[in-house]
N, C-alpha and C positions, 0 to 999 in steps of 0.2 A: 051866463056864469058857468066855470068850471067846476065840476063838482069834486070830492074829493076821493072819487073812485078813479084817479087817476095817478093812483101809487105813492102817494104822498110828492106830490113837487118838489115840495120846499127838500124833502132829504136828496131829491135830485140834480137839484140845483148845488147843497152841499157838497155832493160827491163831482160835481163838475170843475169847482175851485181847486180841489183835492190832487184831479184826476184818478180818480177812480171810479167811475164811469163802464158797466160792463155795454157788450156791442148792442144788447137787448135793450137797456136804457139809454143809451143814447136815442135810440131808435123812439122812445117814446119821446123824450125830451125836445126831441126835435120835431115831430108830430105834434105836439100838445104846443111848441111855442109857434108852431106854423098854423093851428087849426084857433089858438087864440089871440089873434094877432091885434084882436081890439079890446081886449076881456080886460076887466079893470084888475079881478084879479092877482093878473100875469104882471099888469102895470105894480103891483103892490109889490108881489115878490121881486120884480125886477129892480124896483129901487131901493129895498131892502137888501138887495146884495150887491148896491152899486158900487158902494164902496169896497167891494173885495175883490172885485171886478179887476183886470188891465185897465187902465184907462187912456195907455198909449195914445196916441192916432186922435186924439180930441186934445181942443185947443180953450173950448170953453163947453159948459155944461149941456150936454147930448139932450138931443127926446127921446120919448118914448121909442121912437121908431128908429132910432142909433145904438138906442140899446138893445134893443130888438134884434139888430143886424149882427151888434156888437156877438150877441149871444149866439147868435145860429153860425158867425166867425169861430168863437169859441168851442162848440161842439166840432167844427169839422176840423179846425188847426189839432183837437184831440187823437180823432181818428187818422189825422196823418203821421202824429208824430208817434202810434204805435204802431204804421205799417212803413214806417222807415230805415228800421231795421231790416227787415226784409227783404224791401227793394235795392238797401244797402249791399245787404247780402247776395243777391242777383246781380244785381251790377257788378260787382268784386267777381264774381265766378264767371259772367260774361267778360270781364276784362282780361281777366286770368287765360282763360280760352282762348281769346282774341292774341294774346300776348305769346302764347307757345307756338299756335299756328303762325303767327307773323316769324316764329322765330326757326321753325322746321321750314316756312316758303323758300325765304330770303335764300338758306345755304341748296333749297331743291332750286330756285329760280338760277341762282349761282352756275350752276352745275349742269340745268340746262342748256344754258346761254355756252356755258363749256365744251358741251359735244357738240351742239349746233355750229358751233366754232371750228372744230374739228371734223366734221363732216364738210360743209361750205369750204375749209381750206383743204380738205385731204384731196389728192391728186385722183382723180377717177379714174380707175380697173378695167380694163377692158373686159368686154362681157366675152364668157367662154361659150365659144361657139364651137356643136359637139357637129362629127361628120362619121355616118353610117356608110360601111361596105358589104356587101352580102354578096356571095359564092353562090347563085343559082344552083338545085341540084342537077349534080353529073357532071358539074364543072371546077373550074380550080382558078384561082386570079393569086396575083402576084403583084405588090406597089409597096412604093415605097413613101414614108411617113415625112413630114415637113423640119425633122431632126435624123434624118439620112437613117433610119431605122428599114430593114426591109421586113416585108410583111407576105405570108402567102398564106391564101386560107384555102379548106377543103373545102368540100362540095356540102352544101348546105351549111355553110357557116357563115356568121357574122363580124365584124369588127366594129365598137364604135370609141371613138378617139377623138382629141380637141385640135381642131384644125391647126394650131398656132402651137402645137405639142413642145415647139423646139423654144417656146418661151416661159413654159411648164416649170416650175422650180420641181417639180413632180410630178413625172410623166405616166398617168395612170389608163391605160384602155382595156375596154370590156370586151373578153371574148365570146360566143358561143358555138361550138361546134367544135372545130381543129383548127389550130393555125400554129404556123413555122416562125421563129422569130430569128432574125439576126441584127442584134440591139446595139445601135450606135452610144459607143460607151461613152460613161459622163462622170465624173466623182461628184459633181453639183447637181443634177438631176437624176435621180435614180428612177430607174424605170420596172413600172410594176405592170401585172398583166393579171386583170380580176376575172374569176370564174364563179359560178356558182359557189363551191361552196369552201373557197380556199383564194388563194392571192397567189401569184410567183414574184418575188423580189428578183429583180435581173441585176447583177454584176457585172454587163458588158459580155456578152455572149451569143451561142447559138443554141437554141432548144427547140423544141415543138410540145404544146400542149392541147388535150384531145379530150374534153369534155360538153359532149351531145346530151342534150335533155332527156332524150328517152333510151339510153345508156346508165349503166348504172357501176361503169367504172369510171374515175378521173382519172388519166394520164397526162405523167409528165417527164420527158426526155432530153436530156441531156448532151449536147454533141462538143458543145465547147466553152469553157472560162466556167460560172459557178451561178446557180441559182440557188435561193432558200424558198423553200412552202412555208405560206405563215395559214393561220386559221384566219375567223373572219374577225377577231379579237384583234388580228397584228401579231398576234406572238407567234417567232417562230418554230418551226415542228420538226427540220429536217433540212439539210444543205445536200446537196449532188455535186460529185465529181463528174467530168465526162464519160460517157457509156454507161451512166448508173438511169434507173426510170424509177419513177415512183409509181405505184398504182395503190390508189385509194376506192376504197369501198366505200359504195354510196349508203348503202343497207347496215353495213355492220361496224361503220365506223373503223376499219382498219386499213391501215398503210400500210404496201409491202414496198421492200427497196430492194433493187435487184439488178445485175448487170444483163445489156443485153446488143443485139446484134443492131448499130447507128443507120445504118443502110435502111435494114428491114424495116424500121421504125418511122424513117423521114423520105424512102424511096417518094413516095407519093406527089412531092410538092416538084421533083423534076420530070416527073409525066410517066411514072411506071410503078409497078405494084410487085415488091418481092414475098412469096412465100415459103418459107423454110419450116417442113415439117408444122404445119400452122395446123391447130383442130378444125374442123368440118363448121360448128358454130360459127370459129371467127373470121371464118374465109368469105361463110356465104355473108356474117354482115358488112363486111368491109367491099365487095363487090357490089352490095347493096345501093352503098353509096356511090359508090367507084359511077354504077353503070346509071343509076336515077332509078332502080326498080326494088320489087318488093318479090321476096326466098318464103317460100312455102315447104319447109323439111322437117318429112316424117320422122314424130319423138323418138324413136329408134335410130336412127341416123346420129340424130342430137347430141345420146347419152353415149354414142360408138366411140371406138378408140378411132373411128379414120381423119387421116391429117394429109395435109395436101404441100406439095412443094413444088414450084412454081414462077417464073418472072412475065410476067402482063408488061403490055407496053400498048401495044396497038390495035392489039385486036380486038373484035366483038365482042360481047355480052354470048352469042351463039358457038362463036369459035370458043372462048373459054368453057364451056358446060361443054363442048364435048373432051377437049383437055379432063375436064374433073371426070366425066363418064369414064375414059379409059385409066386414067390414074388410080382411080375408088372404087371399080364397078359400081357406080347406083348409075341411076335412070335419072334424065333431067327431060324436062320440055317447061317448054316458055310459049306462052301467049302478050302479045302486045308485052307490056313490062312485067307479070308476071311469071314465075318462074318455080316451079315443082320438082322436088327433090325424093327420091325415093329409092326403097333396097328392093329388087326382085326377088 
């Protein structure tokens, strides 16, 4: 027998008709009809409230054991129909979800399908294929470009340029060192010439540009038709007329503009070296390169007012230093490529 320390049934039975039923009593109700499943009774109250009962689902008068089932039906159809709200609400909010994402795919999936379209039909680019020239030091090369452009570089310089330049909507090549340009004009292809720390815009022209790494001036000179300096921004900073050079300061950030003598500036690229009244510094660096060797000159020498004036063409590296001996009075000697400069 059931005794009656089990919370009074019969009011739990009542609040089961009702629905009102907390999660705790259920939990007994269901317990107590499970653990009394032959207890007379369970049999009492159960037909006691048969009549208040659903009786759905029956055709003629149940047993005990239909009511039984009937009942433990009834407790769990409770618990479902207050967690169906719930699940109600879950599902809405996963549909919801499901419904924005389908709705952000569709126009991404769209649009993929679009450029993949447009990739698959776009006509393929020919791949730019870049071509390297370098000037051995003490030497000088001269070629010309695949857009009739001529090219002559100094000794220890570089060129590098797109083999197919003359198909370039914009014909761009890297310099390092010196090089002479005379630029097959184009009003459709303009042609630029990139340096460390500045660009030339070419207009169809002649110029030379002289910017070595361990030089700390940028030159740029002017012989025919029009060049602009831009920065490395593109803007530009400055146009040259013919005979005009620019010389930019690597240290101080300043550009000077200045006229100067075409000869003396581009002698170089036709196989001779003009000096006119030239300082003592920029003689011996420019022979430096001229000859492949390296100028050891006493700081006194350096800071001197002496200047040298001069046309090289053919001769030695030894025939010159003595030229400079009797022109300057100082003292030269040379070992293998090195070369010593000093005042007695």
């Amino acid at each position: 027998m059931v005794s009656d320390s089990n919370n009074n049934i019969k009011e739990l039975f009542s609040k089961l008709q009702s629905g009102g039923l907390s999660n705790n009593e259920k939990d007994r109700l269901r317990a107590y009809v499970i653990a009394c499943y032959k207890d007379e009774q369970l049999d009492m109250l159960m037909h006691r409230h048969w009549e208040s009962l659903d009786k759905s689902g029956f055709t003629e008068e149940p047993s005990l054991d239909d009511i039984k089932m009937k009942l433990l039906t009834l407790i769990y159809e409770e618990e479902k129909k207050q967690m169906q709200p719930e699940v109600k609400r879950r599902i809405s909010w996963q549909t919801y979800f499901v419904r924005i994402a389908a709705i952000l795919f569709i126009p991404l999936l769209v649009y993929t399908g679009f450029l993949l379209s447009r990739v698959e039909n776009r006509p393929e680019e020919p791949e730019l294929v870049m071509q390297q020239v370098f000037a051995n030091p003490g030497s000088r090369l001269h070629f010309t470009l695949a857009d009739q452009t001529e090219v002559w570089l100094n000794s220890g310089s570089s060129l590098e340029y797109p083999l197919d330049i003359d198909k370039q909507k914009q014909r761009t090549v890297k310099l390092k060192g010196q090089g002479y340009f005379k630029v097959a004009h184009s009003d459709d292809h303009p042609f630029f010439v990139e340096v460390n720390e500045m660009k030339v815009k070419v207009m169809g022209t002649s110029f030379d540009v002289y910017d070595y790494a361990d030089d700390q001036q940028l030159i740029s000179t002017l012989e025919e038709g029009k060049i602009a300096l831009l920065n490395k921004q593109g803007k530009e900073i400055v146009q040259l007329v013919p005979g005009e050079q620019a010389v930019f300061d690597k240290n101080s950030k300043k550009l000077l503009i200045k006229e100067v003598d075409i000869e003396q500036m581009t002698s170089w690229k036709d196989g001779y070296l003009v000096f006119q009244d030239t300082p003592l510094h920029e003689v011996v660096r420019v022979l430096g390169r001229w000859f492949n060797c390296t100028f050891e000159v006493a700081p006194s020498l350096l800071k001197s007012d002496i200047k040298y004036t001069a046309t090289i063409q053919d001769e030695t590296i030894g025939e010159v230093l003595k030229m400079v001996e009797i022109s300057t009075n100082v003292k030269t000697n040379i070992e293998k490529r090195e070369v010593r400069i000093w005042a007695e």
